[in-house]
C-alpha positions as a LaTeX table, in Angstrom:
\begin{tabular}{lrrr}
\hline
Residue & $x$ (\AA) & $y$ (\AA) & $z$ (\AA) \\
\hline
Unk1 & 70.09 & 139.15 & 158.10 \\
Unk2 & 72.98 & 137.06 & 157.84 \\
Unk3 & 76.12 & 138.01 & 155.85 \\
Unk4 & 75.99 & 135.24 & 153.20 \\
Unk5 & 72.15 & 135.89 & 152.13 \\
Unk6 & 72.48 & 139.47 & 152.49 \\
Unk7 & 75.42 & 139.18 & 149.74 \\
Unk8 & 73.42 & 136.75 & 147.50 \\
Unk9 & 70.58 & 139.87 & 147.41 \\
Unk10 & 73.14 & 142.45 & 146.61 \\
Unk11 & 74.75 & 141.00 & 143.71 \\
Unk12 & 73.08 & 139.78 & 140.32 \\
Unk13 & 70.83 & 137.73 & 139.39 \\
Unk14 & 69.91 & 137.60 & 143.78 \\
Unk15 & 69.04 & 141.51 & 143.47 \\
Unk16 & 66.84 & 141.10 & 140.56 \\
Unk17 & 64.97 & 138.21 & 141.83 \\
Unk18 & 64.43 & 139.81 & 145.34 \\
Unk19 & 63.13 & 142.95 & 143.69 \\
Unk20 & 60.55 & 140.98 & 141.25 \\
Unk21 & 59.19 & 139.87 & 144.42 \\
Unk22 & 59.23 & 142.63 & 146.31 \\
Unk23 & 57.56 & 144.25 & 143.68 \\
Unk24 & 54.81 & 141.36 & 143.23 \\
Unk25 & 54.61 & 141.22 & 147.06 \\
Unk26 & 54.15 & 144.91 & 147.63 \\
Unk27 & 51.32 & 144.94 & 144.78 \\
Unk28 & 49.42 & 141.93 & 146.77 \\
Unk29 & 49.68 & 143.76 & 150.00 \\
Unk30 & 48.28 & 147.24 & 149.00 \\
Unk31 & 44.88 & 146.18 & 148.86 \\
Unk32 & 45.39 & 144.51 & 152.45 \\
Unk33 & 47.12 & 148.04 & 153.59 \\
Unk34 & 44.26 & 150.09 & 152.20 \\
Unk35 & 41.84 & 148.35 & 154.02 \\
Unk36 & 43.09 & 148.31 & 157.07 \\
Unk37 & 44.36 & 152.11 & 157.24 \\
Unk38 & 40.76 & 152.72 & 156.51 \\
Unk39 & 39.64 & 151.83 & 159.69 \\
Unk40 & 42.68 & 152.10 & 161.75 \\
Unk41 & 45.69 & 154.76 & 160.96 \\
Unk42 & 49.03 & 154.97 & 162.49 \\
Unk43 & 47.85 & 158.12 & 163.61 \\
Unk44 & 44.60 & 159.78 & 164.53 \\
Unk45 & 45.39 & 163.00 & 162.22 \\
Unk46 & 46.49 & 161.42 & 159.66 \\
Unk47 & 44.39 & 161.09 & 155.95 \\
Unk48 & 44.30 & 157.67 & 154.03 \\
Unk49 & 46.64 & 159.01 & 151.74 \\
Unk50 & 48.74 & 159.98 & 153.91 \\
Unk51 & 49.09 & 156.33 & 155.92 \\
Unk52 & 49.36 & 154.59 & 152.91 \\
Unk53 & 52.16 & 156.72 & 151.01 \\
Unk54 & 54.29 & 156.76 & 154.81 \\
Unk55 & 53.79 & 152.55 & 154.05 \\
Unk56 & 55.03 & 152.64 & 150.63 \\
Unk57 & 57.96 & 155.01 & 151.45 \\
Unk58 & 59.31 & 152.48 & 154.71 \\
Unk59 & 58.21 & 149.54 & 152.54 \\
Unk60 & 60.65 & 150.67 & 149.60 \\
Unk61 & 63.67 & 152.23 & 152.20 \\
Unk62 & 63.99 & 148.39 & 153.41 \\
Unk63 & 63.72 & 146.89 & 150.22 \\
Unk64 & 66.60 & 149.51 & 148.98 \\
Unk65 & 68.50 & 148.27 & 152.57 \\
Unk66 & 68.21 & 144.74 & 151.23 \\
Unk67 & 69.69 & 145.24 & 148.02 \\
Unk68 & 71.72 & 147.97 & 149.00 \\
Unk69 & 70.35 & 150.14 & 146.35 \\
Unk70 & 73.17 & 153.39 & 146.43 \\
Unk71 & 73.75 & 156.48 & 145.09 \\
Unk72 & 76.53 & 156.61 & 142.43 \\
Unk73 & 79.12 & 159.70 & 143.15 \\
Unk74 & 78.87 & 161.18 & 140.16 \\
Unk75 & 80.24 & 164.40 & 139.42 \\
Unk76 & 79.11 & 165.24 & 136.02 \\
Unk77 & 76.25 & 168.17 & 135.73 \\
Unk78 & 73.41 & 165.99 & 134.39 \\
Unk79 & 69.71 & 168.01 & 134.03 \\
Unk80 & 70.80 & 170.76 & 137.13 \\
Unk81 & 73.49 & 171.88 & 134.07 \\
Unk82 & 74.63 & 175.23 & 135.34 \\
Unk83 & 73.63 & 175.34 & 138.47 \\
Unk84 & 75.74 & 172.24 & 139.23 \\
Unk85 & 79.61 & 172.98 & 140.56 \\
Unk86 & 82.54 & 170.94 & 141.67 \\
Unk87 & 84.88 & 171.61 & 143.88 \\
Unk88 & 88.10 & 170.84 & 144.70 \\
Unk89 & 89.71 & 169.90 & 148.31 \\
Unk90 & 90.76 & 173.53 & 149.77 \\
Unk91 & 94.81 & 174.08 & 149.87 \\
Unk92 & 94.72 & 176.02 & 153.07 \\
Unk93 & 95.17 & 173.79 & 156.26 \\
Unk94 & 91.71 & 173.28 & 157.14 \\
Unk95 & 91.73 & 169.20 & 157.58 \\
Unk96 & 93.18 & 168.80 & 161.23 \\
Unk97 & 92.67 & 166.62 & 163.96 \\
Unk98 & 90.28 & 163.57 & 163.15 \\
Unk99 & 90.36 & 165.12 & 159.35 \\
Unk100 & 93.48 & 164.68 & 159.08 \\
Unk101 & 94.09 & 160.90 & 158.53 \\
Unk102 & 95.76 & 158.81 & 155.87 \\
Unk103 & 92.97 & 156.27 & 155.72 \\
Unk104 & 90.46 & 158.83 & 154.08 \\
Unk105 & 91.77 & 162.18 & 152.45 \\
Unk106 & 89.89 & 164.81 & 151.36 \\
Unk107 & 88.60 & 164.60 & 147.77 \\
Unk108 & 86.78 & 166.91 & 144.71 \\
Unk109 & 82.75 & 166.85 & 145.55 \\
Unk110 & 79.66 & 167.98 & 143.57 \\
Unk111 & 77.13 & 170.49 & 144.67 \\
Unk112 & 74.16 & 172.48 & 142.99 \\
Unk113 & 73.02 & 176.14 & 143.88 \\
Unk114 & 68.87 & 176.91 & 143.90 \\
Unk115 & 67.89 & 178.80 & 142.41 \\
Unk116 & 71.10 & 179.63 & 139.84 \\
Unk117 & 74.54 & 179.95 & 141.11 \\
Unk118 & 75.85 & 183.06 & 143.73 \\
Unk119 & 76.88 & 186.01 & 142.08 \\
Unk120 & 78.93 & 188.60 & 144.06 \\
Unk121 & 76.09 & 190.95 & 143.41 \\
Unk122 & 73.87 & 188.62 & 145.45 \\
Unk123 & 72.13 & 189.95 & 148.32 \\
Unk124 & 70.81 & 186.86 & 149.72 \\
Unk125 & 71.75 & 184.74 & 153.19 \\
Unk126 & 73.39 & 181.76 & 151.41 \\
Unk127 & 72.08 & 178.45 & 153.17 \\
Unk128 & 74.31 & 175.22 & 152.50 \\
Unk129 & 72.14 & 172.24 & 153.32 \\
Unk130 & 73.45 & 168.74 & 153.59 \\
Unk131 & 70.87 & 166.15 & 152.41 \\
Unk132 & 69.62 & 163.08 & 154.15 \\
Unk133 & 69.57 & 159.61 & 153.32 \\
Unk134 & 71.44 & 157.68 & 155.89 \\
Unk135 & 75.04 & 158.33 & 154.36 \\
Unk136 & 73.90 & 155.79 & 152.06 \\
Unk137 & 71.70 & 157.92 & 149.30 \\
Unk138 & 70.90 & 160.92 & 148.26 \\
Unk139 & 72.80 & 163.33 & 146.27 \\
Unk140 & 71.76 & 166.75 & 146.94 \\
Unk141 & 70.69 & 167.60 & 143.17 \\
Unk142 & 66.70 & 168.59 & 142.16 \\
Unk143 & 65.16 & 165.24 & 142.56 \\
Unk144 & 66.82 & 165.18 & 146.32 \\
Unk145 & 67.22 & 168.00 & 147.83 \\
Unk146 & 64.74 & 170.51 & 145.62 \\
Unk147 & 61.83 & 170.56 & 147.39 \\
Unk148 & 64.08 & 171.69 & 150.47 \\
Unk149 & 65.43 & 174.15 & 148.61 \\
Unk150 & 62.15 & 175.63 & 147.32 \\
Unk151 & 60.80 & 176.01 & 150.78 \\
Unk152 & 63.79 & 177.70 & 151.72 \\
Unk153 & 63.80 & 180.19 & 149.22 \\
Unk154 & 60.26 & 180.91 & 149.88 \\
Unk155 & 60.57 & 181.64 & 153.21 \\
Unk156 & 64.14 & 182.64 & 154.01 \\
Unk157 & 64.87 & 184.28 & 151.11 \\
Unk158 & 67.80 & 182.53 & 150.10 \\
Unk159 & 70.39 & 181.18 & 148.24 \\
Unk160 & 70.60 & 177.78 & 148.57 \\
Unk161 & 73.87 & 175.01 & 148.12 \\
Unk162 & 73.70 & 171.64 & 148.67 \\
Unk163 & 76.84 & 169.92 & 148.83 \\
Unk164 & 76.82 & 166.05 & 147.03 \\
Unk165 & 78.99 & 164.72 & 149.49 \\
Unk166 & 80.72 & 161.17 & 149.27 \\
Unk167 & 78.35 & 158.56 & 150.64 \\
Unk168 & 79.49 & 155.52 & 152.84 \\
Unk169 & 77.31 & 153.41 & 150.86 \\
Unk170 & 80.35 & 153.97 & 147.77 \\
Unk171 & 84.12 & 153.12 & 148.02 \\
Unk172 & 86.23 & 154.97 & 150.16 \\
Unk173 & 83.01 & 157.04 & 151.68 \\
Unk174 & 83.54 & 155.90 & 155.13 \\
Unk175 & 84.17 & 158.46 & 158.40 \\
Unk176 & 85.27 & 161.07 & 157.85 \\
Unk177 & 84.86 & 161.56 & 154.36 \\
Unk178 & 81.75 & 163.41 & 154.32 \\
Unk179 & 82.67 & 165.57 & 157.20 \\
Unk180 & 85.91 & 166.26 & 155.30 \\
Unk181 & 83.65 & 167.52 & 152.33 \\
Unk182 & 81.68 & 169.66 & 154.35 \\
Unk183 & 84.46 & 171.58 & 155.73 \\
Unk184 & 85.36 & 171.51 & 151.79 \\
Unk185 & 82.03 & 173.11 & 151.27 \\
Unk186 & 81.75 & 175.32 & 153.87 \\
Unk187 & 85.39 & 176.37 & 152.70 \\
Unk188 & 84.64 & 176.97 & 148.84 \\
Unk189 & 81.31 & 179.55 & 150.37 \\
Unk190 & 83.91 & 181.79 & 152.62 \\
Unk191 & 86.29 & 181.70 & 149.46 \\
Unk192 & 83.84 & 183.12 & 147.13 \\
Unk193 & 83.43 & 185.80 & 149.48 \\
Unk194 & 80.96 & 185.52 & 151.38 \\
Unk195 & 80.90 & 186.52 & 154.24 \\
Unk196 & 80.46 & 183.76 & 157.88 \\
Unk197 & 77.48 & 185.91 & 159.20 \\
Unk198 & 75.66 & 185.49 & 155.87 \\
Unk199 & 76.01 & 181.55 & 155.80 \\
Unk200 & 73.72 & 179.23 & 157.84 \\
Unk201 & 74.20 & 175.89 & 157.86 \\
Unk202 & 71.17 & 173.26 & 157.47 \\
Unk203 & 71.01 & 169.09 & 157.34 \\
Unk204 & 68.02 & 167.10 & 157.44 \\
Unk205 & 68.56 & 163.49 & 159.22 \\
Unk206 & 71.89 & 162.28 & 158.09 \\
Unk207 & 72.58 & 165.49 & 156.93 \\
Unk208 & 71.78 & 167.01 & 160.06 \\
Unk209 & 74.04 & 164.78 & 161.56 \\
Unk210 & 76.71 & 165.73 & 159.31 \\
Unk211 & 75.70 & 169.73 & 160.01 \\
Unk212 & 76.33 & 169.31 & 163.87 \\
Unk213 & 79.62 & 167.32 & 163.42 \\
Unk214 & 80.55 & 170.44 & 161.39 \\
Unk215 & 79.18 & 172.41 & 164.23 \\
Unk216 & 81.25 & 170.18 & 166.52 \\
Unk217 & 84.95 & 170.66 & 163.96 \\
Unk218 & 84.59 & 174.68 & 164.48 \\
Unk219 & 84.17 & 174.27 & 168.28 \\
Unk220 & 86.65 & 171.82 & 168.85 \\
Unk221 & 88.89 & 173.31 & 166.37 \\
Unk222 & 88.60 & 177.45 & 167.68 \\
Unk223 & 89.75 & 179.92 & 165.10 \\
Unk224 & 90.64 & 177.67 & 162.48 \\
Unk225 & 86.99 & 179.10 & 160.18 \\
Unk226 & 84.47 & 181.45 & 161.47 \\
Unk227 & 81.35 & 180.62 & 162.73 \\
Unk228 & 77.99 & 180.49 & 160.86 \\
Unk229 & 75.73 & 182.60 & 161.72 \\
Unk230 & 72.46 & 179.89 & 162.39 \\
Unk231 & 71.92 & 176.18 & 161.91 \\
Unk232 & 68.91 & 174.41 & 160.94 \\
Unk233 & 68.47 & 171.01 & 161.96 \\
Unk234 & 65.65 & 168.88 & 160.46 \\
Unk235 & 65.40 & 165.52 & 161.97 \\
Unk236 & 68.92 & 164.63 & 163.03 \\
Unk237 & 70.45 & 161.35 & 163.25 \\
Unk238 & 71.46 & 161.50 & 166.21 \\
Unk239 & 72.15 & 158.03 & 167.75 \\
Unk240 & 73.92 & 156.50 & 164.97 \\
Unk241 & 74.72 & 153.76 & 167.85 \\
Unk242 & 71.62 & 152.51 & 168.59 \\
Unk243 & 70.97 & 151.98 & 164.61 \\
Unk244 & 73.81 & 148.97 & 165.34 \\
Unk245 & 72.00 & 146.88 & 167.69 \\
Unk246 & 69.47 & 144.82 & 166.16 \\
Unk247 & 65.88 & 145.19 & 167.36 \\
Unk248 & 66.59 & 148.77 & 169.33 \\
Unk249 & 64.77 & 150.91 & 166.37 \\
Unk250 & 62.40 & 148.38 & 165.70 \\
Unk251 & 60.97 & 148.58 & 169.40 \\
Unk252 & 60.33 & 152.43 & 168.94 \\
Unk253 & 56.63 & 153.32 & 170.07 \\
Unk254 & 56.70 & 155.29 & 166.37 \\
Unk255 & 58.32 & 152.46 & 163.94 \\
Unk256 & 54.79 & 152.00 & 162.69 \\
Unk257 & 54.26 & 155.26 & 162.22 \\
Unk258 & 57.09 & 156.68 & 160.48 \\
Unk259 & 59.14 & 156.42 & 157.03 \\
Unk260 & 62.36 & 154.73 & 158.58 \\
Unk261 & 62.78 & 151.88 & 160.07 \\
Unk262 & 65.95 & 149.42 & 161.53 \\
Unk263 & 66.80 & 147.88 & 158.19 \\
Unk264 & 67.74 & 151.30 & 157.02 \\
Unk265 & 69.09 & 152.62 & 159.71 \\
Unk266 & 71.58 & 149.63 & 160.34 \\
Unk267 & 72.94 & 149.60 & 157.10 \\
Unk268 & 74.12 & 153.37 & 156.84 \\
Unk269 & 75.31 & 153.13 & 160.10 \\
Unk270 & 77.16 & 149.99 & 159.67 \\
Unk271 & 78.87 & 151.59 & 156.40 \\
Unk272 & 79.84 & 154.95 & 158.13 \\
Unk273 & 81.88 & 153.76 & 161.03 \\
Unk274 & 85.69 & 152.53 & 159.85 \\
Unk275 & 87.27 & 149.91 & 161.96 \\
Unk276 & 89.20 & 152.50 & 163.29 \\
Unk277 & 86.60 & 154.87 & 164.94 \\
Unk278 & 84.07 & 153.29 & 167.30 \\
Unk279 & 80.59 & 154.36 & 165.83 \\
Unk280 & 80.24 & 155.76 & 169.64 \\
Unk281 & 82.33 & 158.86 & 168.63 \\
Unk282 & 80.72 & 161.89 & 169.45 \\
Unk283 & 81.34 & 163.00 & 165.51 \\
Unk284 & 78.78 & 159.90 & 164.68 \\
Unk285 & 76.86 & 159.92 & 167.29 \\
Unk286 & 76.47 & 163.00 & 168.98 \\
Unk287 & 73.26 & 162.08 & 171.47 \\
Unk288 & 75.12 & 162.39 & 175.44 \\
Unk289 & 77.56 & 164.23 & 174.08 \\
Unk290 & 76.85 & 168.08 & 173.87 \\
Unk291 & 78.82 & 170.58 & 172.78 \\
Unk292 & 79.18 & 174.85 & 172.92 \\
Unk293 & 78.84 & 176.17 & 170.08 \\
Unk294 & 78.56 & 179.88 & 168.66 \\
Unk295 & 76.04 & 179.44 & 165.86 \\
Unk296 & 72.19 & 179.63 & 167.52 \\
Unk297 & 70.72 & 176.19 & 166.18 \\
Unk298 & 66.94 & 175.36 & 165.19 \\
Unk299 & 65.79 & 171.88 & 165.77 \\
Unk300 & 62.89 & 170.38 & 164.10 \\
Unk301 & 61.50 & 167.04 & 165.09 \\
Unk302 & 58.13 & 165.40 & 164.44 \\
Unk303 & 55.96 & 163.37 & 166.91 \\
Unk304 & 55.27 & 160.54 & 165.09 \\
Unk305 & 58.95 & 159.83 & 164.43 \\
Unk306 & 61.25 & 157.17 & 165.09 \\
Unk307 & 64.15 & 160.00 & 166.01 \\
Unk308 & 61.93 & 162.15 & 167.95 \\
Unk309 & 62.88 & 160.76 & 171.75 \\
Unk310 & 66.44 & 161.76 & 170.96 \\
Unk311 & 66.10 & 164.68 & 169.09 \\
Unk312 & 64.26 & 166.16 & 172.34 \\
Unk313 & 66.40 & 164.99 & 174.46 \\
Unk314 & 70.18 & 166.24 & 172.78 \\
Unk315 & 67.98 & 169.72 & 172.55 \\
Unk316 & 68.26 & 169.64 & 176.72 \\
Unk317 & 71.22 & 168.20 & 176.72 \\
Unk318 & 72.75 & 171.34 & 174.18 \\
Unk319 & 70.68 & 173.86 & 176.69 \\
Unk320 & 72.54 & 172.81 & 179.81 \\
Unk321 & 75.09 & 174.27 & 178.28 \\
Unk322 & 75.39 & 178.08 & 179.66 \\
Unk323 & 75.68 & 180.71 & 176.03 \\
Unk324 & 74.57 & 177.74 & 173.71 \\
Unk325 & 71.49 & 178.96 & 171.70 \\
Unk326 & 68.92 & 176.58 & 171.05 \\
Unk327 & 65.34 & 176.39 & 169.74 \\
Unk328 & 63.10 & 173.41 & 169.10 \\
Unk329 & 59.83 & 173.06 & 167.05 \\
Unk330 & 57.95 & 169.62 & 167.70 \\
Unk331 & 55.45 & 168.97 & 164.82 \\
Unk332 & 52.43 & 166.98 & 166.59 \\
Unk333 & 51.78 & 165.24 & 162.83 \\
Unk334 & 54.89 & 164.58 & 161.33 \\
Unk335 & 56.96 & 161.57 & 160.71 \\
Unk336 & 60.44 & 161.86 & 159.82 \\
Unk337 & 62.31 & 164.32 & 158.13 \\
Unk338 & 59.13 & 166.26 & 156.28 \\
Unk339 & 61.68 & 168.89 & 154.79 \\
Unk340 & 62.92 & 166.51 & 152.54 \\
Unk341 & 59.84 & 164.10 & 151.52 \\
Unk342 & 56.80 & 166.50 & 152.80 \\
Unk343 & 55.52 & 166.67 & 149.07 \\
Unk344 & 56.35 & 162.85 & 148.28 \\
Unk345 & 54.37 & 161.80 & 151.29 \\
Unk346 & 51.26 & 164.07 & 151.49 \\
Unk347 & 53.01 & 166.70 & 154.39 \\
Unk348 & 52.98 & 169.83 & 153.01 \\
Unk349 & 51.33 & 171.35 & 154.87 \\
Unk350 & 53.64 & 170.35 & 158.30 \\
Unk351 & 56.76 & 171.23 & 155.71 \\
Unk352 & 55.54 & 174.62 & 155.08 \\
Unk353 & 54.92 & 175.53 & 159.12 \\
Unk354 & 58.46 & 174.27 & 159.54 \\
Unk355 & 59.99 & 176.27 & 157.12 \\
Unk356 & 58.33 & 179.19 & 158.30 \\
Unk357 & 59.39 & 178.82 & 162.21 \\
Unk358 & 62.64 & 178.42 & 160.80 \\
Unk359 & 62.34 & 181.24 & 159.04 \\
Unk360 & 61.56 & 183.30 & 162.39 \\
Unk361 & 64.00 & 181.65 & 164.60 \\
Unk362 & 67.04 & 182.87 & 161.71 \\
Unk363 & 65.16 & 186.61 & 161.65 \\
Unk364 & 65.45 & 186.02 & 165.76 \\
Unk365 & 68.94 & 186.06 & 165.47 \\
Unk366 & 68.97 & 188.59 & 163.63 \\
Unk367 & 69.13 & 187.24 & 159.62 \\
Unk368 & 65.69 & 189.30 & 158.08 \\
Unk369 & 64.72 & 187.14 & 155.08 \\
Unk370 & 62.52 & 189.44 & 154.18 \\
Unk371 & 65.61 & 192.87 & 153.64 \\
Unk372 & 67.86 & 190.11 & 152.33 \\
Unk373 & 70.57 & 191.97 & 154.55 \\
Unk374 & 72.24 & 190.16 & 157.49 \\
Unk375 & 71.50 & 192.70 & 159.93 \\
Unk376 & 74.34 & 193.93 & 162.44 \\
Unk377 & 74.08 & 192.74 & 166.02 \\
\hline
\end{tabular}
């Protein structure tokens, strides 16, 4: 989409007109879309339902990419009251190397604890999950990141924070702000005590992405925080490059199958990069560019989606690497990132078998959900 009609659909009255017909034009073509998932699906396993909510989602992500429908950064508590926090940049000297820049400095961020805040009495594993959304939406709060958060608790027995990180979609959001507010996050849980061993760290898609390029700031910056003790990694963004050149995404055997498509992907790539930092930096885009790290990591991918390819193949790339533990789960149903939208799109079942593998990959290395104790290695 060109520049100049892409800004006439972002502004007023372009971005109302655009989403009167989308609307209207969406309406018209349901009937169409019902008929013909009746007789053909984008996959064999897949219900009615099922096909036609994945449509609706991918239909609405591109009109949102069109209009450039964001997330506000808003830090008041709204309806998740107490169990929303803010937090402030950390004084100790944790932003070094790329964090450190004058272009983007760390800033206060927003987060909300399921199900109440941690108390020192807590027993739990704490599990600070970053949320998805293509840097571009998503705020981490009950609407967004709750149904996460639920399975989590279910099956890992945990405490669960997810950080409202700024968004590239907003001013001043660009790399590395959100990478800044992670280590921000990640800071504020060791500062209220609790312990490294006790924290795993968990992104789905674009949050995923922003998990391993924390992953990636404690290995290439040694000593400076201690290690978590697991990551889970739910359909990471991994090739934030190939999201840049038109037609790449929309040529994947699975764009007709899953919830994202190019449109989407394009435009929170295209906001994330600064002119400064080549979107090809390993922080961005981490596929061909492995890494050791100390924290055992759980990837989960589905087969029917659009990230699949190189979520399978980073998981090889990661095991070449001698004392690197890694684990991957490959869902034969699901489309992208079923952590996050299982219950919106009719995958609950698939988001309930991948909680529970994750659930037995942390008790693996040795975090029992079910004792809520972080047992001693």
């Amino acid at each position: 989409m060109d520049s100049q009609r892409q800004s006439l659909l972002t502004r007023q009255p372009g971005k109302a007109l655009y989403t009167f017909f989308f609307v209207a034009s969406t309406a018209a073509c349901f009937p169409i879309w019902l008929t013909y998932y009746t007789l053909f699906r984008p996959h064999h396993g897949w219900t009615l339902t099922q096909s036609l909510k994945v449509k609706l989602v991918r239909t609405f992500l591109e009109w949102a990419s069109i209009v450039k429908i964001s997330t506000p950064f808003v830090l008041a508590p709204g309806r998740e009251k107490d169990q929303f926090i803010t937090i402030e940049p950390s004084t100790k000297d944790v932003y070094q190397a790329i964090l450190n820049t004058t272009q983007v400095k760390p800033a206060t961020i927003g987060g909300t604890w399921f199900p109440s805040p941690y108390e020192t009495t807590d027993k739990q594993n704490v599990i600070c999950h970053f949320h998805g959304g293509a840097y571009v939406i998503g705020d981490g709060r009950e609407e967004d990141a709750g149904y996460a958060a639920k399975l989590f608790i279910k099956y890992a027995d945990a405490k669960v924070f997810c950080p409202q990180y700024r968004l590239a979609s907003n001013s001043g959001g660009h790399f590395p702000a959100a990478l800044q507010d992670a280590v921000t996050a990640y800071q504020y849980l060791l500062d209220k005590g609790i312990p490294a061993k006790k924290i795993v760290i968990s992104g789905d898609s674009a949050g995923g992405n922003l998990a391993l390029a924390l992953l990636r700031y404690l290995s290439d910056n040694e000593g400076l925080l201690p290690d978590p003790s697991a990551a889970l990694l739910w359909s990471p963004w991994l090739d934030l490059e190939a999201a840049t050149i038109p037609g790449k995404m929309a040529h994947h055997r699975n764009t007709n199958k899953d919830i994202v498509g190019e449109l989407f992907g394009s435009w929170g790539a295209n906001a994330l990069a600064p002119a400064a930092i080549p979107i090809t930096d390993p922080y961005m885009t981490a596929i061909h560019h492995p890494f050791l790290s100390k924290t055992p990591m759980f990837f989960h991918t589905g087969a029917a989606e659009i990230l699949c390819d190189e979520i399978v193949q980073f998981v090889k790339e990661l095991k070449n690497i001698q004392d690197n533990k890694v684990e991957l789960f490959e869902d034969p149903m699901a489309p992208h990132d079923i952590i996050m939208v299982g219950k919106m799109i009719g995958f609950e079942a698939e988001a309930e078998v991948g909680a529970q593998m994750a659930a037995s990959f942390l008790k693996k290395q040795g975090i029992n959900p079910h004792s809520r104790e972080t047992l001693e290695t």
